[in-house]
C-alpha positions as CSV (number, residue, x, y, z in Angstrom):
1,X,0.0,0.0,0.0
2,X,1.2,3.6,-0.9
3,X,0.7,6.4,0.7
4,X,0.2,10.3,-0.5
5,X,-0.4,13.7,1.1
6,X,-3.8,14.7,1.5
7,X,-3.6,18.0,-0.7
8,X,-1.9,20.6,0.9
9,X,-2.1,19.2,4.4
10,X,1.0,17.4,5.9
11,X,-1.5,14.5,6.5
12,X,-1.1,11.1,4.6
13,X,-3.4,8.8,3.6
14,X,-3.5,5.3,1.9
15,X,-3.9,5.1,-2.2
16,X,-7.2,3.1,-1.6
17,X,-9.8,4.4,1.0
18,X,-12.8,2.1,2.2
19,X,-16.3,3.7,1.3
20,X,-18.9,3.2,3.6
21,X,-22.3,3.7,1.6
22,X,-22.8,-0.1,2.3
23,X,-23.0,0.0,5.7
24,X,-26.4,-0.1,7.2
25,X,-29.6,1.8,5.9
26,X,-31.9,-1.7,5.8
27,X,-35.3,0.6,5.7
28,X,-33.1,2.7,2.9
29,X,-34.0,2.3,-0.3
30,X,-30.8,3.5,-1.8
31,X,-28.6,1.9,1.3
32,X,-30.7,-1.2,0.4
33,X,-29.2,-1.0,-3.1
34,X,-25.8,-0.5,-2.1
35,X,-25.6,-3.2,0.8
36,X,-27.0,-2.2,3.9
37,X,-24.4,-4.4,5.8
38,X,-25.1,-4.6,9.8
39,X,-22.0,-4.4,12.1
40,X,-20.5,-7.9,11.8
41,X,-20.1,-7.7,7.9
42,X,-18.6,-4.3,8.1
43,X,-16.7,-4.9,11.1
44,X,-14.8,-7.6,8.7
45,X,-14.8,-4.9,6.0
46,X,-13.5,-2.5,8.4
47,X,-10.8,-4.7,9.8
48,X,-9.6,-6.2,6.6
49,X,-8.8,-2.8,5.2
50,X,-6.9,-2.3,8.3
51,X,-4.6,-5.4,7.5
52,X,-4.6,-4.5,4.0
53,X,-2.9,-1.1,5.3
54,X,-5.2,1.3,4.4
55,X,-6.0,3.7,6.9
56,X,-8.3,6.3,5.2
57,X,-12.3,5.3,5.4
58,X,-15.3,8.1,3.6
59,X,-18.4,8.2,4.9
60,X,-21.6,11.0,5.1
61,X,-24.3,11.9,7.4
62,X,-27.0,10.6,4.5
63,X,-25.6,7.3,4.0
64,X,-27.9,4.7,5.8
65,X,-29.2,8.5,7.3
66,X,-27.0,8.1,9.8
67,X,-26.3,4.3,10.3
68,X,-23.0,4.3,8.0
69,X,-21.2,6.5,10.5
70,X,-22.4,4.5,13.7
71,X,-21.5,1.7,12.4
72,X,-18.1,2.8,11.4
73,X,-17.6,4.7,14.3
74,X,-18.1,1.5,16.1
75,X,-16.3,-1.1,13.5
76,X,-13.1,1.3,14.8
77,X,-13.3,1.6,18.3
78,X,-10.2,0.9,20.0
79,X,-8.4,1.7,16.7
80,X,-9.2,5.5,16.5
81,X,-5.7,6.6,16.2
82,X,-4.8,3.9,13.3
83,X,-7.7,5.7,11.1
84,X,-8.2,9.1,8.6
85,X,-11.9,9.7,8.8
86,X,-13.6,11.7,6.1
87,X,-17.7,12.4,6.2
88,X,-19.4,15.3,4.6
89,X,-22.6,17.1,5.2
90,X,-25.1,18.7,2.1
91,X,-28.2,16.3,1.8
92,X,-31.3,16.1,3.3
93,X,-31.4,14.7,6.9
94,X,-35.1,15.2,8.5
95,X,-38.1,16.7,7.5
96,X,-38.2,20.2,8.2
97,X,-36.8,23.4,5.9
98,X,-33.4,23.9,7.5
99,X,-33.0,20.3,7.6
100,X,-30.4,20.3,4.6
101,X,-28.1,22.6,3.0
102,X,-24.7,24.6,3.7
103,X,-26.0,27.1,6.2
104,X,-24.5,27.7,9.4
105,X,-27.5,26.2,11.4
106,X,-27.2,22.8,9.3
107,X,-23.5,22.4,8.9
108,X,-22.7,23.1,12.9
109,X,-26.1,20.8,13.8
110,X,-25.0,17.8,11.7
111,X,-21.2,18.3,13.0
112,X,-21.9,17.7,15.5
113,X,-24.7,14.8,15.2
114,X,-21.6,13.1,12.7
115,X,-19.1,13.3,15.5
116,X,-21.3,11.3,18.1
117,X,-22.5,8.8,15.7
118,X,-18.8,8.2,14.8
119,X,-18.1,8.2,18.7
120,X,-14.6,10.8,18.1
121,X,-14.2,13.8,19.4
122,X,-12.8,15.5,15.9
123,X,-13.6,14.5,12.1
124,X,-10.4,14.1,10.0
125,X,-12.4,15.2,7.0
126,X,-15.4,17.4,6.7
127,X,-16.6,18.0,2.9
128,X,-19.6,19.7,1.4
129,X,-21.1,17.2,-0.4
130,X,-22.3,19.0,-2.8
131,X,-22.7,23.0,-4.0
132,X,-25.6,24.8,-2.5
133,X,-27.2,27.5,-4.4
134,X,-29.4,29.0,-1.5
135,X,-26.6,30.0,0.7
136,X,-23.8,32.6,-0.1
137,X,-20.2,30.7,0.0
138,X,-19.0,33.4,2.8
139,X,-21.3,31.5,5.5
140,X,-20.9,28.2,4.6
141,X,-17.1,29.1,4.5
142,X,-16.9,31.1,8.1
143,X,-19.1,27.5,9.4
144,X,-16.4,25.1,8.2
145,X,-13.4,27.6,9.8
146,X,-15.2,27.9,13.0
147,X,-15.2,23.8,13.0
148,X,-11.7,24.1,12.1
149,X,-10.6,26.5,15.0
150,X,-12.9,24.6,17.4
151,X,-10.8,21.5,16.7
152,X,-13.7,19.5,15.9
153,X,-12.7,19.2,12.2
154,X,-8.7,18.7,10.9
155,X,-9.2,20.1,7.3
156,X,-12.5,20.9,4.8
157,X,-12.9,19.6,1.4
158,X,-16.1,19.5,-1.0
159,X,-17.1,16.8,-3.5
160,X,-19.4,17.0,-6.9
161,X,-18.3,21.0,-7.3
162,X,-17.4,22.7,-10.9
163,X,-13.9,23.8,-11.1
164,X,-15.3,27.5,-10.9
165,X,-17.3,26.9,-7.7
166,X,-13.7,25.8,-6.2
167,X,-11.8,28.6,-7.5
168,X,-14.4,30.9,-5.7
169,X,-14.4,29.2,-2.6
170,X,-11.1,29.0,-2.2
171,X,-10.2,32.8,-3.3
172,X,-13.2,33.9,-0.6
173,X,-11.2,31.5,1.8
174,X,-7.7,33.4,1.4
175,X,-9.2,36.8,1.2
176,X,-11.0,36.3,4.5
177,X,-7.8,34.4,6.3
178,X,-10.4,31.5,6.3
179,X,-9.3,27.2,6.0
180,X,-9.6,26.7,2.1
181,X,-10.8,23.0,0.6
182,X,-8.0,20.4,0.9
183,X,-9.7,17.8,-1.6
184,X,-12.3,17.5,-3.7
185,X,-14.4,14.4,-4.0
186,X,-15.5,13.5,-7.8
187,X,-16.6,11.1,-10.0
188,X,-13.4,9.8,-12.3
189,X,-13.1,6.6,-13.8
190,X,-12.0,4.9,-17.4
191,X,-15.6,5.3,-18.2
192,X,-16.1,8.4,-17.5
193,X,-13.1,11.1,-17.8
194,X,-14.8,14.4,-17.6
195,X,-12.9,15.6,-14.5
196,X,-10.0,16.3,-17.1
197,X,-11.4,19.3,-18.7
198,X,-12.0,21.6,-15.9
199,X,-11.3,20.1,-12.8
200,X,-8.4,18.5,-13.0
201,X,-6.2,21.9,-14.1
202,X,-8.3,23.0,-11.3
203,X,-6.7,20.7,-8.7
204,X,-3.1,21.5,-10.0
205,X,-3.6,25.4,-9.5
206,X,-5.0,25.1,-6.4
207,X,-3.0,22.4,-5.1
208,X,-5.9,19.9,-3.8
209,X,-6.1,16.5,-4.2
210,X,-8.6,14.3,-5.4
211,X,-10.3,11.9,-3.9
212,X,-12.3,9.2,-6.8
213,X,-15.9,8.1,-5.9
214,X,-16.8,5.5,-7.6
215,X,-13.7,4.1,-9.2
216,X,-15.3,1.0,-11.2
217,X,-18.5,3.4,-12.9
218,X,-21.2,1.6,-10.6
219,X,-20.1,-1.6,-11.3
220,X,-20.0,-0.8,-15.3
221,X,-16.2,-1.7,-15.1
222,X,-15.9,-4.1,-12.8
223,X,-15.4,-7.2,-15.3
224,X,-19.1,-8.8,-15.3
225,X,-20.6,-6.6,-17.7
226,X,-20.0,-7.0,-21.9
227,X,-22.0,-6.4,-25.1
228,X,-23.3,-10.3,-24.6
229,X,-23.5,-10.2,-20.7
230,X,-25.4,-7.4,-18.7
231,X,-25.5,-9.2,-15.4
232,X,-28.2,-10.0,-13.4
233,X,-31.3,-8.7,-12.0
234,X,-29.9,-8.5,-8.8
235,X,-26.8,-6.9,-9.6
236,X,-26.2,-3.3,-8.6
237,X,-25.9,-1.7,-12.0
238,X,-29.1,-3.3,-13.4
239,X,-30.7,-1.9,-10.2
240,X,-29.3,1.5,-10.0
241,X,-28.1,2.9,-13.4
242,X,-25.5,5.1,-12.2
243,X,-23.4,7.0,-12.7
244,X,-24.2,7.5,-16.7
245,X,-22.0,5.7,-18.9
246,X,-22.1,5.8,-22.6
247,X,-22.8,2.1,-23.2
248,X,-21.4,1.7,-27.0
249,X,-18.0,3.2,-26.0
250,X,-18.1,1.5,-23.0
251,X,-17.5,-1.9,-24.3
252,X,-15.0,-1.0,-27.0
253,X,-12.9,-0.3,-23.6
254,X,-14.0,-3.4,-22.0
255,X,-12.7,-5.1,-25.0
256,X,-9.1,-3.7,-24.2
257,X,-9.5,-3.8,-20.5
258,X,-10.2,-7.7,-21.2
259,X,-7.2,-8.1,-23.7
260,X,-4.8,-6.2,-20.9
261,X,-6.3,-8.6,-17.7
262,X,-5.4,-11.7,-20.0
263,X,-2.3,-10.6,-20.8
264,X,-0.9,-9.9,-17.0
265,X,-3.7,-12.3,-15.4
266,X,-5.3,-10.3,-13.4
267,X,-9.0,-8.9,-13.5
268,X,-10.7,-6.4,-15.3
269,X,-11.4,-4.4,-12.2
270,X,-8.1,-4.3,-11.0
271,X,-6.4,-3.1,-14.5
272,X,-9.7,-0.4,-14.1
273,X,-8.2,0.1,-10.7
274,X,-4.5,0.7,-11.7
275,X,-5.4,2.8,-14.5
276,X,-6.4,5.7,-11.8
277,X,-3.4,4.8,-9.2
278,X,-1.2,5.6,-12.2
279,X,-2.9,9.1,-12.9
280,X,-0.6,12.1,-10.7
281,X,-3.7,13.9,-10.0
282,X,-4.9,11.2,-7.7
283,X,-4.4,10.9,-3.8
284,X,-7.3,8.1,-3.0
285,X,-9.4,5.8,-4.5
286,X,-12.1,4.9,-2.7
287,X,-13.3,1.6,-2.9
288,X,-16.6,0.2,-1.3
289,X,-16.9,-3.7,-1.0
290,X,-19.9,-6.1,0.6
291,X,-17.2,-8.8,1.8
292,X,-13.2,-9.3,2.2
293,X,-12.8,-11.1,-0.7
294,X,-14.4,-8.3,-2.8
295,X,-12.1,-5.9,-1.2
296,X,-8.9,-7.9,-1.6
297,X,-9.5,-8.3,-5.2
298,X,-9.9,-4.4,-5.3
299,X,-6.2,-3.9,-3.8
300,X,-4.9,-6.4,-5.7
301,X,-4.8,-3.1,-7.6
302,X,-1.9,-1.6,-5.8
303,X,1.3,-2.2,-7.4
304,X,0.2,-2.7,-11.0
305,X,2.0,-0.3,-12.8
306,X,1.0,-0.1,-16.6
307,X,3.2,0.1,-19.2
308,X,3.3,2.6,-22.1
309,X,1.4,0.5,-24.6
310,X,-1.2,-0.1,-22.0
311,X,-2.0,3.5,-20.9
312,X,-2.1,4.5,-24.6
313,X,-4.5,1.8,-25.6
314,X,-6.6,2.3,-22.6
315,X,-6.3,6.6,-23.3
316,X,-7.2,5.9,-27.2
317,X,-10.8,3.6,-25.9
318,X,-11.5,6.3,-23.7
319,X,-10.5,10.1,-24.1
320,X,-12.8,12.5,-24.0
321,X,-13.3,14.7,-27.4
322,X,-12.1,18.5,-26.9
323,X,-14.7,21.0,-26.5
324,X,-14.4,24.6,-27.4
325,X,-12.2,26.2,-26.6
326,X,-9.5,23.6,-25.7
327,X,-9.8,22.3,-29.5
328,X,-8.5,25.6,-30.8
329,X,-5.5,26.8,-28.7
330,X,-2.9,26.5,-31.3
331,X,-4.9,29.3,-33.5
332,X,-4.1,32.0,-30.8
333,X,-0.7,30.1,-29.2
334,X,1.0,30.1,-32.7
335,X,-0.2,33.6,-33.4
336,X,1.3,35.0,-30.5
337,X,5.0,32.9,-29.6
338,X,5.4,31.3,-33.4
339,X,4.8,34.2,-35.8
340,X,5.3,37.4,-33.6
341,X,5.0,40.6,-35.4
């Protein structure tokens, strides 16, 4: 297992990191979807990672609405000190009007609900899960910095922003002597790249690191699914069609992904797996697993470093086409440092 700074921080954390959307939520629907393991299965989970040497485990307030982070919070007592914990706060968590959102009531409420369901006394991690367009950036901002200062929060990060939403909040952050967003949390796989337009140059000027939800595309790259095989009922993907994958181009990189596992006999998933481990931008993968086995084969993973010819074939089945106006910088680059006047 590698390790790697957590953005800017001096704080390091394991390649992999264990999601816990599976973990409880039985009367969930969507926890139902994803798991809904009680505290034996993820105490396993929880333990496994451990021995694996990954220290680094995501959560939220929403998953299981609430369950998730008791059950993680008790899958690691005793071992507190051997564990990075990161939750975030956004979604909807009871049925009244300021019972979601980024304002300063919600964010200090569910603060401090996360930090007695997780049975610590300070949250590694505390992300936005999401942007919030009701509630100006300067108070959502002053709420994380008090958490900061309090001591009941190590750093802030945010997940599912656009790379203009972080370059605000961060630049209101330094103006006001505030804590700026150490990570971002986004969606980046094989399968779906679009973190490389915006984002990514994003995470380079700010210096923040990324954290990758859902590394595998729902399932979509996880080895089971191919133009003749689209799994079972049962299975995750077929339940819950996210996130959105473009099916046709899809299996033209299964084909290679299945051609590169043959050749270095290995799985699918774990060549998927490698392909982010060997992108700079990325400090953590975070993998979520139903039983040991299923996370073992994930971290079989680490250490599979792809050659050349690999990356290039696996770049060529999935880059994204350039949109305007990254498909016309040579027009004014060469007019300005090739031809100057």
């Amino acid at each position: 297992m590698k390790y790697k700074l957590l953005g800017g921080t001096g704080l390091m954390v394991s390649e992999f990191c264990l999601g816990t959307m599976t973990f409880g939520g039985k009367n969930d629907p969507m926890s139902s979807v994803m798991g809904a393991l009680d505290d034996r299965a993820a105490g396993l989970l929880v333990n496994e990672a451990l021995e694996s040497g990954i220290n680094f485990f995501d959560t939220a307030n929403v998953y299981g609405v609430g369950e998730s982070e008791e059950i993680l919070g008790r899958s690691l007592k005793g071992k507190r000190h051997e564990a990075v914990i990161a939750t975030k706060v956004r979604f909807r968590m009871g049925p009244g009007p300021n019972d979601a959102g980024l304002s300063r009531g919600h964010i200090i409420r569910q603060a401090e609900e996360s930090l007695k369901r997780l049975g610590t006394d300070y949250i590694d991690l505390y992300q936005i899960h999401g942007p919030d367009p009701l509630t100006d950036w300067e108070e959502t901002l002053r709420a994380l910095d008090d958490l900061v200062r309090s001591g009941k929060v190590r750093y802030i990060g945010c997940s599912n922003l656009q790379g203009w939403q972080m370059v605000k909040a961060n630049g209101i952050s330094r103006q006001l002597g505030l804590n700026a967003f150490q990570t971002t949390q986004s969606y980046y796989s094989l399968a779906g790249r679009d973190v490389e337009r915006e984002i990514l140059p994003v995470l380079q000027d700010q210096k923040m690191g990324l954290l990758v939800w859902s590394p595998l595309a729902g399932g979509f790259l996880s080895g089971k699914y191919t133009r003749d095989n689209q799994g079972g009922a049962d299975d995750r993907r077929n339940k819950f069609d996210f996130p959105p994958v473009d099916r046709e181009k899809g299996y033209v990189l299964i084909d290679v992904l299945q051609e590169i596992a043959k050749a270095r006999e290995t799985s699918v998933a774990r060549i998927a797996l490698a392909w982010l481990l060997n992108q700079p931008a990325v400090t953590s993968v975070i993998v979520g697993a139903k039983r040991p086995d299923q996370l073992r084969d994930n971290l079989g993973a680490s250490g599979i470093v792809l050659n050349e010819e690999e990356l290039s074939r696996l770049d060529q089945a999935s880059r994204l086409q350039p949109e305007y106006p990254l498909w016309n910088p040579a027009v004014y680059i060469e007019d300005r440092y090739m031809n100057p006047q």
